[in-house]
C-alpha positions as CSV (number, residue, x, y, z in Angstrom):
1,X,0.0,0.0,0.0
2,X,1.8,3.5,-1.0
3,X,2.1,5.0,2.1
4,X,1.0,8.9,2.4
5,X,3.0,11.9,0.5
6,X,4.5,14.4,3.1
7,X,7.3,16.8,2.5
8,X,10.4,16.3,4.3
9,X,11.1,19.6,5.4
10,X,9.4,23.2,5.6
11,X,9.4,25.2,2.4
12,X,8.4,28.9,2.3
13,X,8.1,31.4,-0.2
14,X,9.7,34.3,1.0
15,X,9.9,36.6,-2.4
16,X,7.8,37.2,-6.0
17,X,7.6,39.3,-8.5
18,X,6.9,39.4,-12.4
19,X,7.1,41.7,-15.2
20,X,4.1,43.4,-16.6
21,X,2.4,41.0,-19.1
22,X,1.9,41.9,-23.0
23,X,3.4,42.3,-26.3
24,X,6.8,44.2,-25.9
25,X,8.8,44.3,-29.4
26,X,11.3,46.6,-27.2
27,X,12.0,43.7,-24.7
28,X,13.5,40.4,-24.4
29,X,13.3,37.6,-22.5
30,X,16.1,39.0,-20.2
31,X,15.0,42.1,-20.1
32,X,11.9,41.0,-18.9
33,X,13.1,38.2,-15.6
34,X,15.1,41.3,-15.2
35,X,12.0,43.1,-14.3
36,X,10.7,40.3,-12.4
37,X,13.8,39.6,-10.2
38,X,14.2,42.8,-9.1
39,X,10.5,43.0,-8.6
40,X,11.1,39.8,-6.5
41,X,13.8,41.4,-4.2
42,X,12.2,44.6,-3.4
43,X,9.7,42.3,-1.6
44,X,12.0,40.3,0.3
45,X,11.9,42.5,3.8
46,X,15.0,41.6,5.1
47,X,17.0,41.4,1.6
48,X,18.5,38.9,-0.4
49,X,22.4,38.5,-2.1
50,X,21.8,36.5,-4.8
51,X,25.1,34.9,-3.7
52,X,23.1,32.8,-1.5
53,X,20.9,31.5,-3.5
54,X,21.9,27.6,-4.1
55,X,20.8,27.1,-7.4
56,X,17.8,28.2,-10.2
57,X,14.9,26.2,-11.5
58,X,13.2,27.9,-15.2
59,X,10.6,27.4,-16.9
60,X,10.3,28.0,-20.7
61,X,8.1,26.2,-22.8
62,X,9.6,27.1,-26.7
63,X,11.5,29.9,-27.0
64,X,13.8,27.8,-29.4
65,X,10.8,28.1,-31.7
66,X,9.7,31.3,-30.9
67,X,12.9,33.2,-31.2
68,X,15.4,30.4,-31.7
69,X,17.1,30.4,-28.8
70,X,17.3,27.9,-26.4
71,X,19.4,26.9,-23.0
72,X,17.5,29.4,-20.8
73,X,18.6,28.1,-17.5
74,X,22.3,29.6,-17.5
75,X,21.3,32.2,-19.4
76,X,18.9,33.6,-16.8
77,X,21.5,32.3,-14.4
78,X,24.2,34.5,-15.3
79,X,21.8,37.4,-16.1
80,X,21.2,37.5,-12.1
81,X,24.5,36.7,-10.8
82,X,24.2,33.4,-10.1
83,X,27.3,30.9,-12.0
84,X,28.4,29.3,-11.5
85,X,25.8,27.7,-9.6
86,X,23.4,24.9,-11.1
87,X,20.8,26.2,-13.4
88,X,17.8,23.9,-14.8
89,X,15.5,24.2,-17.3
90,X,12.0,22.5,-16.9
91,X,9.3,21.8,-20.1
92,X,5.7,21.2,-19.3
93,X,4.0,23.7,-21.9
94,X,2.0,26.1,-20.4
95,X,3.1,24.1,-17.0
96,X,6.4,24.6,-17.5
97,X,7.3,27.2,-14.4
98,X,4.8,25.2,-12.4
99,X,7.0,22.5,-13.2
100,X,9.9,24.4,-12.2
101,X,8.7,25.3,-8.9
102,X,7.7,22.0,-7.8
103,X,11.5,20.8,-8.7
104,X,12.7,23.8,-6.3
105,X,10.4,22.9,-3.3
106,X,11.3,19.0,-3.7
107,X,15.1,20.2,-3.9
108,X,14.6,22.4,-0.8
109,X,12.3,19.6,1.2
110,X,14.7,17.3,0.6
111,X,17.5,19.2,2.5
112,X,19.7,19.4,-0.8
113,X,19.4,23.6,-0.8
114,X,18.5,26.0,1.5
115,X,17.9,28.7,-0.8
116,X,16.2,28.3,-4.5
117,X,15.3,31.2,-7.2
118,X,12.2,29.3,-9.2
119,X,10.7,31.2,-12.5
120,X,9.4,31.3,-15.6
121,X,9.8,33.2,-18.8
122,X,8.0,33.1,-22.4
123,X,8.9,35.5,-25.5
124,X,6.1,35.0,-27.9
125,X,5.3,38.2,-29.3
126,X,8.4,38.5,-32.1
127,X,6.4,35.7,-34.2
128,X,2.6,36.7,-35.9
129,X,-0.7,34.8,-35.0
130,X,-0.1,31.7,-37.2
131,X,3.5,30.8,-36.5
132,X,2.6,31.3,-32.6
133,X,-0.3,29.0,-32.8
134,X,1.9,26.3,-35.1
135,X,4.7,26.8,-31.8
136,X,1.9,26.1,-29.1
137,X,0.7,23.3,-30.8
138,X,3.7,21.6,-30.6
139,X,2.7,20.8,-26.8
140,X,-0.5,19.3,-28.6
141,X,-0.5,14.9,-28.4
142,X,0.3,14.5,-32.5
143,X,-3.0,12.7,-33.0
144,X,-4.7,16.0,-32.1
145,X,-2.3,17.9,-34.6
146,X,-3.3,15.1,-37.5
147,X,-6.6,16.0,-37.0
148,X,-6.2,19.7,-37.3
149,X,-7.4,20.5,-33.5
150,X,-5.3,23.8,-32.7
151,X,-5.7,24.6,-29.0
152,X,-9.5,26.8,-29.9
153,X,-10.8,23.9,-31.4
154,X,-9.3,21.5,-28.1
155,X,-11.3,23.9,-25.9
156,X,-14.5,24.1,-28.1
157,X,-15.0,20.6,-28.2
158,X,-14.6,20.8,-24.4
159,X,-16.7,23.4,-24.0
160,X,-19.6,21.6,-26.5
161,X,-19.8,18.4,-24.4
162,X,-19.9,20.2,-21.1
163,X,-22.8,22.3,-22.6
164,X,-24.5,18.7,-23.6
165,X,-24.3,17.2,-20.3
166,X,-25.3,20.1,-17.7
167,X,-27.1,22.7,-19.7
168,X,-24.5,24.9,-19.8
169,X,-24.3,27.6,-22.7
170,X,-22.3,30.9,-24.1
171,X,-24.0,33.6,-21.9
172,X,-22.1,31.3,-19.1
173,X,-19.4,31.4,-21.0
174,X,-19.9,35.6,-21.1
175,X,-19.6,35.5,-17.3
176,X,-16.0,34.2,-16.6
177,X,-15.5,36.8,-19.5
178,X,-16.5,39.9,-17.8
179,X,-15.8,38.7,-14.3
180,X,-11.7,38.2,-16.0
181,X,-11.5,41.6,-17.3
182,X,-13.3,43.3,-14.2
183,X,-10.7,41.9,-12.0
184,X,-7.6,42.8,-14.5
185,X,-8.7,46.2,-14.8
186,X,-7.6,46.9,-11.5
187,X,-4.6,44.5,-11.6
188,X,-1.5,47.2,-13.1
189,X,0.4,44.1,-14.6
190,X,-2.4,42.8,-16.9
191,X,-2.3,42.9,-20.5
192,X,-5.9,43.3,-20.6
193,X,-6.4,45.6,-18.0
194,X,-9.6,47.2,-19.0
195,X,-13.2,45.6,-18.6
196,X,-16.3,45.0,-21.5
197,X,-17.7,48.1,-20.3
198,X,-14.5,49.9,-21.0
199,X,-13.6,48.4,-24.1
200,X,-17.9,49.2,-25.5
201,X,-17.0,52.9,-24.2
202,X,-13.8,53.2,-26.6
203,X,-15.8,51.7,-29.9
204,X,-18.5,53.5,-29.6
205,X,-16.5,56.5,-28.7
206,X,-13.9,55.6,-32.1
207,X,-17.3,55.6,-34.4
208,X,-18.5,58.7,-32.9
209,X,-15.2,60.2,-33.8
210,X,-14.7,58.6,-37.2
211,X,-18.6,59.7,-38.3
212,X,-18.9,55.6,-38.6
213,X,-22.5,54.1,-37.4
214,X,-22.4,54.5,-33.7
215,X,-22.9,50.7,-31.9
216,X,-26.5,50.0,-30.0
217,X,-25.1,47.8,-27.0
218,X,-27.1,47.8,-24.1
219,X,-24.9,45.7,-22.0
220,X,-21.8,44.0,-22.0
221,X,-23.6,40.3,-23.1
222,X,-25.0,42.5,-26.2
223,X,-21.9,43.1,-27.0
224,X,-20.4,39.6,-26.6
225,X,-23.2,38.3,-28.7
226,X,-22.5,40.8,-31.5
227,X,-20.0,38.7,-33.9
228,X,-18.5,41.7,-35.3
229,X,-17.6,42.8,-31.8
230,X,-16.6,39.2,-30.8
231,X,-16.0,36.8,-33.7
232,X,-16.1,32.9,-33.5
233,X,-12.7,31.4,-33.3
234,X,-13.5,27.6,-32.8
235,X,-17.6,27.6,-31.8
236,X,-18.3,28.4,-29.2
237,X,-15.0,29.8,-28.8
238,X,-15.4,33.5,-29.5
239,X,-12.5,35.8,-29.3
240,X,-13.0,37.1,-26.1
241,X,-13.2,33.9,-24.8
242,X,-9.0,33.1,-25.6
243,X,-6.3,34.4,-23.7
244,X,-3.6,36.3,-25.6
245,X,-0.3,36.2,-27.4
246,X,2.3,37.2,-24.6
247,X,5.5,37.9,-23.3
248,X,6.4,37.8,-19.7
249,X,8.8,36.7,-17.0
250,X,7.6,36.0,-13.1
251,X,9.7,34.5,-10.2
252,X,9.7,33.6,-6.4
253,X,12.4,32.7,-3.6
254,X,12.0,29.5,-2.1
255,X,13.8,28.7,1.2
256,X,13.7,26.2,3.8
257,X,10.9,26.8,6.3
258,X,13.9,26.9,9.4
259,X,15.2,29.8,7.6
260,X,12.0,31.6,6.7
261,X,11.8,34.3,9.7
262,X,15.2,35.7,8.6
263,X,13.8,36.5,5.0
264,X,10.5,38.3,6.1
265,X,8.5,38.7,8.5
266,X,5.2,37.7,6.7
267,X,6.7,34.4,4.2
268,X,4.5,32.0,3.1
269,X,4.7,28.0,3.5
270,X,4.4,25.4,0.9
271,X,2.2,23.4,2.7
272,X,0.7,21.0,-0.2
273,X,2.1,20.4,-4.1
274,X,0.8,18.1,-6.6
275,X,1.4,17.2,-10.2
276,X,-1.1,14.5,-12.7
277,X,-1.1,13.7,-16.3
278,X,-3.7,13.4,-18.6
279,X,-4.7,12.1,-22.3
280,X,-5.2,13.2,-25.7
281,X,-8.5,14.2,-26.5
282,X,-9.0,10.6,-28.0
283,X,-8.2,8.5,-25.5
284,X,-10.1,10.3,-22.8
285,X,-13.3,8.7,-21.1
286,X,-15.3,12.2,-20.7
287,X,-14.4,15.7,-22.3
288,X,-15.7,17.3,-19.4
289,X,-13.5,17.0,-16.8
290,X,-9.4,16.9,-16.5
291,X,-7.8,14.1,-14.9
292,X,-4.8,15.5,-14.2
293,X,-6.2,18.1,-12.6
294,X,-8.1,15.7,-9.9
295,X,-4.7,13.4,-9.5
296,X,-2.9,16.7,-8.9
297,X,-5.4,18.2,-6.7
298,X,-5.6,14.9,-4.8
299,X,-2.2,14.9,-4.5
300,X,-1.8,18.4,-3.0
301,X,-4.7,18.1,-0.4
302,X,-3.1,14.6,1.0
303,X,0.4,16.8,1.4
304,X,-1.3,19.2,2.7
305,X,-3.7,17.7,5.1
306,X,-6.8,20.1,3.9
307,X,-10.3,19.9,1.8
308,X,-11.3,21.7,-1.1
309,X,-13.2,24.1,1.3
310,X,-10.2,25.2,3.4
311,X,-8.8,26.7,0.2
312,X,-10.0,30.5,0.0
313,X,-8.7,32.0,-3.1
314,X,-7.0,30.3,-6.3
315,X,-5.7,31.2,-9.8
316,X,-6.9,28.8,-12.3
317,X,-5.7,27.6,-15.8
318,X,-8.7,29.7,-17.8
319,X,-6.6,29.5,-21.2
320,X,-10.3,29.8,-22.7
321,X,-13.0,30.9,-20.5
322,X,-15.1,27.5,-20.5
323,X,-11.3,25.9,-18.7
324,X,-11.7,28.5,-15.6
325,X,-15.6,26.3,-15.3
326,X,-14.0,22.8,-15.3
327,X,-10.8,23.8,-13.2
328,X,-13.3,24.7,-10.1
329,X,-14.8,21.4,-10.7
330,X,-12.2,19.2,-10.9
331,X,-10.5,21.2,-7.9
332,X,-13.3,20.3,-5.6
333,X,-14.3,24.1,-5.1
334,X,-17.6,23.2,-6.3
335,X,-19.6,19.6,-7.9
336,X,-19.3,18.6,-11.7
337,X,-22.3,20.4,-13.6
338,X,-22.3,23.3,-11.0
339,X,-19.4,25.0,-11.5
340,X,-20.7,27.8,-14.7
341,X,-24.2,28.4,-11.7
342,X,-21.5,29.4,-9.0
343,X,-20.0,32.1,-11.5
344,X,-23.3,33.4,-12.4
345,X,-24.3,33.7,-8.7
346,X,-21.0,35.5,-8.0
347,X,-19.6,32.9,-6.0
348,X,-16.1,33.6,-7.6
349,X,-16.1,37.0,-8.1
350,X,-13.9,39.0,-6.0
351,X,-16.1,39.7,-3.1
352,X,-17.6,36.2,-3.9
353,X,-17.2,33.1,-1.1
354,X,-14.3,31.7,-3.5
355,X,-12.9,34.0,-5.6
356,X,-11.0,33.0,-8.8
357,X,-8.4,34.5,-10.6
358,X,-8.3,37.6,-8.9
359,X,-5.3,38.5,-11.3
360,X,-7.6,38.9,-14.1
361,X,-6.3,35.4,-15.4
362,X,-4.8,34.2,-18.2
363,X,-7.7,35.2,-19.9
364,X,-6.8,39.0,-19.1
365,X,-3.8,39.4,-17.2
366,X,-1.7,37.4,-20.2
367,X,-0.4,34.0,-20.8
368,X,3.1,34.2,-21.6
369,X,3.6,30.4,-21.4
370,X,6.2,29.7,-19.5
371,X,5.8,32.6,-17.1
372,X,2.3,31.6,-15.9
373,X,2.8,28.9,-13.2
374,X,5.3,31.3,-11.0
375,X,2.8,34.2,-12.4
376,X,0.0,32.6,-10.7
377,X,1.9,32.3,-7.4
378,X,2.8,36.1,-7.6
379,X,-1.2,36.9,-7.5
380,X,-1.9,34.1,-4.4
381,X,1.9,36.0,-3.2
382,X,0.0,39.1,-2.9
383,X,-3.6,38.2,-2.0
384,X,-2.5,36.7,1.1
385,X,-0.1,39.1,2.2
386,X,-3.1,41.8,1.9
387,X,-0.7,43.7,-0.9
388,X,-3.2,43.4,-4.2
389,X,-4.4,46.5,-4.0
390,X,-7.7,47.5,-5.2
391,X,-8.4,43.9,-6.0
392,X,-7.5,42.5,-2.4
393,X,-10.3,40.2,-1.8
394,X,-12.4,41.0,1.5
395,X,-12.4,37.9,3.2
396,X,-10.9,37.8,7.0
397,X,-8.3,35.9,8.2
398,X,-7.3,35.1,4.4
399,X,-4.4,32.6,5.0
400,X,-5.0,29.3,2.8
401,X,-4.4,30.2,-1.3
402,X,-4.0,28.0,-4.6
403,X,-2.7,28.0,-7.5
404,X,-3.7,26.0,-10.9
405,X,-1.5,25.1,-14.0
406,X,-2.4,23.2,-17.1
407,X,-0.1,22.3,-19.9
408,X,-0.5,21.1,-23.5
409,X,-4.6,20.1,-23.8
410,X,-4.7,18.6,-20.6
411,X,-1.3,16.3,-20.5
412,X,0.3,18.1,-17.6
413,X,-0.8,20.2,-14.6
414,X,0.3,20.8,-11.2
415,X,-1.3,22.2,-7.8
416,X,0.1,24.1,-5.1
417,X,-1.2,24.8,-2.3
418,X,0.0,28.4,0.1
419,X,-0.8,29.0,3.5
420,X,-0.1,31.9,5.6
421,X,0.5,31.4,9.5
């Protein structure tokens, strides 16, 4: 009988940061974990020398497609001062960082390092729409790729089963949709940081300007339904329903729990990690449900000692809006089939019971692939340390977070688990 997962030693996350997420054909990839890292120190209270840190964990997903150039780990390692100290690269698609970061806290827990800088970087603006979508389809399982799925059409077939079996349909779809870009417009990072109701103001106030016919919408679902406005991509996969192209770099500090009080004052612990695979879309028993997501969640919560109902607050993998729906299923935040009802009642909203992607998601704040899993812990980072600003969520005593990271269409994803004490 496999006896219970525990980790061997403390881990706490004692620094984050990231780089603002978008298209930057100024910036690099350095340029951008520069950003991060020294976002990352500044919120280290009691400082860091980079000399002590033991060794680097990176995610990158393709940046030898995207901008041919690969070897990323002592690249980013020398950038920060860090050789000649070991420097790894991890691949798990849009995982990859996630990926990362559960290396570092398995290298830390095991009493191997005392010190670990985890991150993630993604450079994916330098190539147009088409060769970026040929690059993330290489994270695709090739029977997928024969039959001309590209990662819309993954998500729409996802999306049209799970409307089949619960009832489901696009208006729900139209609420993790306005609920992302609500919550990025007051997140200074996002890519998207402007809400529907914004975004309706500046059309209607460009025809006005140009003479052109001036839009009627009423709301911001009028103006979702409108497919001039919002355009299929893969039914019912409208545009505003896919995250971004993005670049982007995020980070945190990882160090063992003993150590954690001489960091900060305020560090957070590690307290449950997880990681599951999946299959291709034609292998898998139901479309409406990840299993890689459960295994990882499962996993986590057993670390971790805790339910699904101790978590408070958790970034999820919404690479298309119907994903944010099946993540908060398959997490246990709420039963299969009831997941799209608890959005629409504001369950998930910011000054919801569970709120979700705080951040604005990937949906809104940016999915720079390899970036996201660390990015994700930035936003839980800040949430629990009461530092997100106008987006901090209300609830008191706000000490357990999450964070949720999917790669490829469904092969790889991870769960970690935050507390505060």
């Amino acid at each position: 009988m496999r006896r219970p997962r525990k980790l061997g030693r403390e881990v706490a996350l004692v620094g984050a940061g990231m780089s603002r997420f978008g298209m930057f054909k100024d910036k690099d990839s350095k340029h951008l974990f520069a950003e991060a890292f020294n976002e990352m120190r500044s919120t280290v209270d009691k400082g860091i020398d980079p000399q002590d840190i033991d060794a680097l964990y990176l995610g990158n997903f393709t940046n030898d497609f995207f901008i041919h150039q690969g070897h990323w780990g002592p690249i980013i390692s020398d950038l920060v001062g860090l050789t000649p100290k070991p420097a790894t690269r991890t691949e798990g698609a849009c995982a990859s960082s996630a990926l990362a970061l559960r290396e570092g806290v398995l290298a830390v827990a095991s009493g191997f390092y005392d010190v670990v800088l985890v991150g993630g970087l993604e450079e994916m603006s330098k190539r147009n729409t088409e060769e970026v979508t040929e690059g993330l389809a290489m994270a695709a399982i090739p029977y997928e790729v024969k039959a001309g799925f590209t990662f819309p059409g993954v998500f729409g077939a996802t999306a049209t089963a799970y409307f089949s079996r619960y009832g489901a349909n696009r208006e729900h779809l139209m609420n993790v949709t306005i609920k992302s870009h609500n919550n990025a417009r007051l997140n200074p990072k996002a890519q998207f940081n402007v809400s529907i109701r914004d975004i309706m103001d500046q059309k209607i106030e460009r025809a006005t300007r140009k003479g052109e016919p001036v839009p009627e919408w009423t709301d911001e679902k009028e103006f979702l339904r409108d497919p001039k406005a919002n355009p299929a991509v893969a039914w019912p996969m409208h545009l505003y329903d896919c995250c971004p192209i993005s670049d982007g770099a995020s980070c945190v500090l990882l160090v063992a729990g003993e150590l954690a009080r001489s960091f900060t004052d305020a560090p957070l612990y590690v307290v449950g990690i997880g990681q599951g695979s999946g299959r291709g879309l034609h292998a898998k028993e139901d479309l409406t449900y990840f299993e890689a997501t459960r295994y990882a969640a499962q996993e986590a919560y057993e670390v971790a000692g805790l339910r699904p109902e101790d978590v408070q607050i958790a970034e999820v993998h919404d690479c298309f809006s119907i994903a944010e729906i099946l993540h908060i299923e398959d997490l246990g935040f709420f039963k299969p089939g009831e997941g799209y009802k608890a959005i629409e009642e504001g369950l998930t909203g910011l000054h919801g019971s569970k709120p979700i992607n705080t951040s604005g998601g990937l949906k809104c704040k940016g999915h720079p692939v390899g970036a996201t899993g660390t990015g994700q812990l930035v936003e839980i980072w800040k949430q629990l340390r009461g530092e997100a600003g106008e987006r901090q969520v209300p609830i008191r005593d706000l000490r357990v977070g999450a964070a949720h990271n999917l790669g490829g269409t469904g092969g790889t994803c991870t769960f970690t688990i935050l507390e505060r004490r």
